[in-house]
C-alpha angles and dihedrals in degrees: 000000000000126000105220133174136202120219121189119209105223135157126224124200116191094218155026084248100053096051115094118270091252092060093043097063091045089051090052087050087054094047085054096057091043086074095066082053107152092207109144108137091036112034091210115125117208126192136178145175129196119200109210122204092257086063091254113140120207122193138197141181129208109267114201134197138197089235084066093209096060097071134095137216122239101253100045081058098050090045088051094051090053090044089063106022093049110007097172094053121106123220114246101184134331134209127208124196127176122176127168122276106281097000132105103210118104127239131191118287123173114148130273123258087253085056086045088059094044091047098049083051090050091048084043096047090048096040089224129087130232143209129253123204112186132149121255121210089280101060092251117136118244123211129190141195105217144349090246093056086052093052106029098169105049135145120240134183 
């Protein structure tokens, strides 16, 4: 047996202020969406942005529905709209914000494990990777590499 273990670059800002111009405008996008949040059963508003390499930002919220399964997270419905609405582009970065229903404070948001797989495919499909921003349980911004660093052990077809 070896004992291995798995370490995941990754940068943390403290603070909106201290992020790059370039992530500061997507995090606003995604601040935006958050607000058509369909979050009725969870309270709990998603928003996300995703930059593509002609510039283009597309956003998405989390949709809920009463039958749970039928919802979707906010950046699978982001991915899904640029897959549609631009196939070809390739994703340069994405944010992800979530906030409780009528509150202003951030909470942590990293994808689910289901946004981490359609990620990887859509890194796969575009053959570049992308970063990800999102907020941790301190308020700090995360940001990340690549799809693959945040989801190490997938399975891929």
């Amino acid at each position: 047996m070896e004992n291995l273990n798995l370490n995941i670059p990754y940068k943390k800002f403290e603070s909106l202020e201290a992020l790059p111009d370039t992530y500061k405008v997507l995090w606003e996008k995604a601040l935006e969406a958050r607000q058509h949040s369909h979050s009725p059963y969870s309270h709990f508003t998603v928003g996300s942005a995703i930059e593509l390499a002609n510039g283009e930002i597309i956003t998405g919220t989390n949709q809920e529905n009463a039958a749970f399964p039928a919802g979707l997270c906010a950046e699978r419905v982001a991915m899904y709209r640029a897959g549609i609405q631009a196939p070809k582009e390739k994703f340069v970065r994405i944010a992800i914000c979530a906030t409780k229903a009528g509150e202003e404070s951030l909470q942590s948001a990293p994808p689910c494990g289901g946004c981490r797989q359609v990620m990887l495919e859509f890194e796969k499909r575009h053959q570049q990777s992308f970063e990800l921003l999102f907020t941790d349980a301190f308020g700090n911004f995360i940001l990340i590499n690549s799809p693959s660093d945040l989801f190490p052990f997938s399975f891929v077809f």
